[in-house]
C-alpha positions as CSV (number, residue, x, y, z in Angstrom):
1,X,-7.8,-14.7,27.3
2,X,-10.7,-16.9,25.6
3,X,-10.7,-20.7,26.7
4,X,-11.6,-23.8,25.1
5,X,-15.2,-23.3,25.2
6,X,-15.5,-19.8,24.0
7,X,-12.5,-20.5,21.4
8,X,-14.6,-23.8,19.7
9,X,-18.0,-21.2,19.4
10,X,-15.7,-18.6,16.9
11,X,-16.1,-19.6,13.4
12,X,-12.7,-21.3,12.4
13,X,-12.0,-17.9,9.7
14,X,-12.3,-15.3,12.3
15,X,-9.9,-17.9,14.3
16,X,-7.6,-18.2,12.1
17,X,-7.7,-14.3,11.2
18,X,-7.4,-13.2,15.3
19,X,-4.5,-16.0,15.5
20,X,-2.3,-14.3,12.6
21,X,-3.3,-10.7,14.5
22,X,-2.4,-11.6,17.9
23,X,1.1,-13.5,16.4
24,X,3.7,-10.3,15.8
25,X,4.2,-10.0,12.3
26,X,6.7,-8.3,10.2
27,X,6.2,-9.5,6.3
28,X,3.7,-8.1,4.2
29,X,2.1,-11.2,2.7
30,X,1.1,-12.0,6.4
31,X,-0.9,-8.8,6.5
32,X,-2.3,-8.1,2.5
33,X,-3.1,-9.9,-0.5
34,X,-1.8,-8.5,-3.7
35,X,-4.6,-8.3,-6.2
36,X,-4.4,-6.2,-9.3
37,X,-1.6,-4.5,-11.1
38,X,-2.6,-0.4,-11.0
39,X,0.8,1.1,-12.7
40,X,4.3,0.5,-13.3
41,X,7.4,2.9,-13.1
42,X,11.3,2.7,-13.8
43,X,11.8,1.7,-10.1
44,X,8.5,0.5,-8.7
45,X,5.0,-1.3,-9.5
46,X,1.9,-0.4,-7.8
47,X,-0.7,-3.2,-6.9
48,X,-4.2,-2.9,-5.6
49,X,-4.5,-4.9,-2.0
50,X,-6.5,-6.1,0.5
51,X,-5.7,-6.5,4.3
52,X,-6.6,-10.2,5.4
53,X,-7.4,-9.1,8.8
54,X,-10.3,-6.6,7.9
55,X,-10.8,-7.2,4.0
56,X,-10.0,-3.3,3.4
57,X,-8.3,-2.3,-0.2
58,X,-5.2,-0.5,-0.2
59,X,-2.4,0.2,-2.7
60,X,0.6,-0.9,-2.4
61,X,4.2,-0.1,-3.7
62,X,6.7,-2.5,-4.4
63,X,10.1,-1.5,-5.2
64,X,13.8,-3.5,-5.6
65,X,16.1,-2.6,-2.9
66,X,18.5,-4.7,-4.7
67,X,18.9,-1.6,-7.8
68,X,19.1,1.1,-5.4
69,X,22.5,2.5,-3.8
70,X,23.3,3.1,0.6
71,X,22.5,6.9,-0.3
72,X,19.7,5.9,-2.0
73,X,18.0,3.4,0.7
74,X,18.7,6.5,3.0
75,X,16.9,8.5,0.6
76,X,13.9,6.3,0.4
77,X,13.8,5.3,3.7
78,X,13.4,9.5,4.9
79,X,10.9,9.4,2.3
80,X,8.6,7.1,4.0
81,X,9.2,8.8,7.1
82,X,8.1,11.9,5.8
83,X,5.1,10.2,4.2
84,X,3.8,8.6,7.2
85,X,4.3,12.4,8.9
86,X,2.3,14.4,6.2
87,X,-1.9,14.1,6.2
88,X,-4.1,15.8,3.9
89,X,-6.9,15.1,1.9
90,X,-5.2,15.4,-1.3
91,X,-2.3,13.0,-0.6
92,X,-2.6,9.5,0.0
93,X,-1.9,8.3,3.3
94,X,0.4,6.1,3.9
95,X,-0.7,3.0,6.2
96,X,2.3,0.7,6.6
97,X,5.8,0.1,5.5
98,X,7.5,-3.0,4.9
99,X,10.8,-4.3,3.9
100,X,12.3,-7.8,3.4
101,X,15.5,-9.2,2.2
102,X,14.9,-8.2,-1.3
103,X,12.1,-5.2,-1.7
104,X,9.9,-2.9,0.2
105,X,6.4,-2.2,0.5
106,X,4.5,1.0,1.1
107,X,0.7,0.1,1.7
108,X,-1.4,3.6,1.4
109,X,-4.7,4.6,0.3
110,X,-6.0,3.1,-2.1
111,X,-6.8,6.4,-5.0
112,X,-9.7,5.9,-7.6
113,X,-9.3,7.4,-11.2
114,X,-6.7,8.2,-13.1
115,X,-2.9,8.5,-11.9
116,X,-1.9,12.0,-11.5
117,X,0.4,12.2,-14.8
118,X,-2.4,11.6,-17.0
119,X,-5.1,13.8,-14.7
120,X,-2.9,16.6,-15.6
121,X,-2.6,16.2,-19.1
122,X,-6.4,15.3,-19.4
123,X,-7.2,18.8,-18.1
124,X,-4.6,20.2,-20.0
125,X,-6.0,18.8,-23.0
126,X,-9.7,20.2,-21.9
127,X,-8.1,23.5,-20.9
128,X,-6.7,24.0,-24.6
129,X,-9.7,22.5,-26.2
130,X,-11.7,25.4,-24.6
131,X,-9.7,28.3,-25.2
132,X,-10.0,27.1,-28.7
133,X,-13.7,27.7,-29.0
């Protein structure tokens, strides 16, 4: 444990940062910053992030809990599970989960480009564009 002396020669940021690490946390705006809005959906937005501790971006998705059904919040909480379970380099990887009162929050990788739906229909678009010549 650091005393007095050795606390007063950390720069008061990196304090401040260690003291909100060592403290148990369960809320995500104790953890990440939302930054900007990436894509929205019926149920869900996605926002870019960063974590305050080690100023890495992430992605983050925040969905109601208050729209969805008990089968449902089953459904979505097995989801998650199976998220954090599967690793590959094609799938994002999903770093933490939270949920408060009202939503829930699934920080992952943070993907650059475009978002899958419209990846598919660019090279769809490129396929028939070729065949054509």
């Amino acid at each position: 444990m650091l005393k007095g002396e050795e606390l007063a020669e950390i720069p008061p940021d990196v304090l401040e940062k260690l003291k909100k690490a060592i403290k148990p946390h369960h809320k995500f705006k104790d953890h990440y910053r939302i930054q900007n809005l990436i894509g929205l959906g019926s149920l869900a937005e996605v926002y870019s992030c960063q974590a305050i501790l080690t100023d890495h971006a992430y992605a983050v998705k925040i969905q109601s809990n208050k729209k969805l059904k008990p089968d449902d919040l089953l459904k979505y909480h097995r989801e998650v599970k199976f998220m954090k379970s599967v690793f590959h380099n094609s799938l994002a990887k999903v770093e933490h989960y939270f949920k408060d009162e009202d939503k829930f929050y699934i920080v992952m990788d943070l993907c650059k480009g475009n978002d899958l739906f419209r990846e598919i229909n660019l090279r769809r678009d490129s396929k028939k564009r070729f065949t054509r010549l």
